[in-house]
C-alpha positions in Angstrom: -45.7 -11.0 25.1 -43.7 -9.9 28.1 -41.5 -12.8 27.2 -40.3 -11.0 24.0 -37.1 -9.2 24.3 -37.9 -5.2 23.5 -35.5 -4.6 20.8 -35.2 -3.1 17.4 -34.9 -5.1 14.5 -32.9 -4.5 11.5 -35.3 -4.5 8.2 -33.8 -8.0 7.2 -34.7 -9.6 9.8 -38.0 -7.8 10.3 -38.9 -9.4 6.8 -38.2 -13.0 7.9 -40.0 -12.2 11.1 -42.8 -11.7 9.0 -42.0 -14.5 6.5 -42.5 -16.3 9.6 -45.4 -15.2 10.7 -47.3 -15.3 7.0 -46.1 -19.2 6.9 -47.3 -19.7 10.5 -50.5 -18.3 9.4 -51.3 -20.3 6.4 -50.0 -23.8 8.1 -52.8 -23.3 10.2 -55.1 -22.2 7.8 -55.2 -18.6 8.8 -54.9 -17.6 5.5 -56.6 -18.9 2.0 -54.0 -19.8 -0.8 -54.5 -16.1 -2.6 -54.2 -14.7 0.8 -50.6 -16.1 1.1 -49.5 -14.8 -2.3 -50.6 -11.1 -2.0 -48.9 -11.5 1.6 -45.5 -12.7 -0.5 -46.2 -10.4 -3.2 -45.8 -7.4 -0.6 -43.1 -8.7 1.4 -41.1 -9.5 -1.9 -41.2 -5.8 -2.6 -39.1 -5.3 -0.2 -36.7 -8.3 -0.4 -33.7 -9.3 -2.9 -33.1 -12.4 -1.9 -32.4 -15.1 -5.2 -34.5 -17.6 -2.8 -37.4 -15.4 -3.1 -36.8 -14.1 -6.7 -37.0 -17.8 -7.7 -40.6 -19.0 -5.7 -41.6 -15.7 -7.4 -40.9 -16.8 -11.0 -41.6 -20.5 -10.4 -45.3 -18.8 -9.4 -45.7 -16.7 -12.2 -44.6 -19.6 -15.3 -47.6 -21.9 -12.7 -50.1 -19.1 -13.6 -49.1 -19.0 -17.2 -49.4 -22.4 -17.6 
């Protein structure tokens, strides 16, 4: 990781750093399917975004289903 520039990040853009890295992850099968959620579940916490707001709901009406 010397490559990486040593900087701060603001917390929005840590969150899609880690977004990132959680959707990295399951594309290579890193992580199970309930892995991935609690892994959205946490980072939504901390996240307003509509986008987000609305894979939440869509989830939630799939599990009621």
């Amino acid at each position: 990781m010397s490559d990486t520039p040593n900087t701060k990040l603001t917390p929005p853009d840590a969150i899609k750093v880690l977004i990132s890295l959680v959707e990295i992850a399951h594309s290579r099968n890193t992580y199970s399917i309930p892995e991935t959620y609690l892994a959205f579940n946490a980072i939504h916490t901390f996240t307003n975004e509509k986008s987000y707001e609305n894979v939440y709901n869509y989830i939630n009406e799939r599990k009621t289903q």
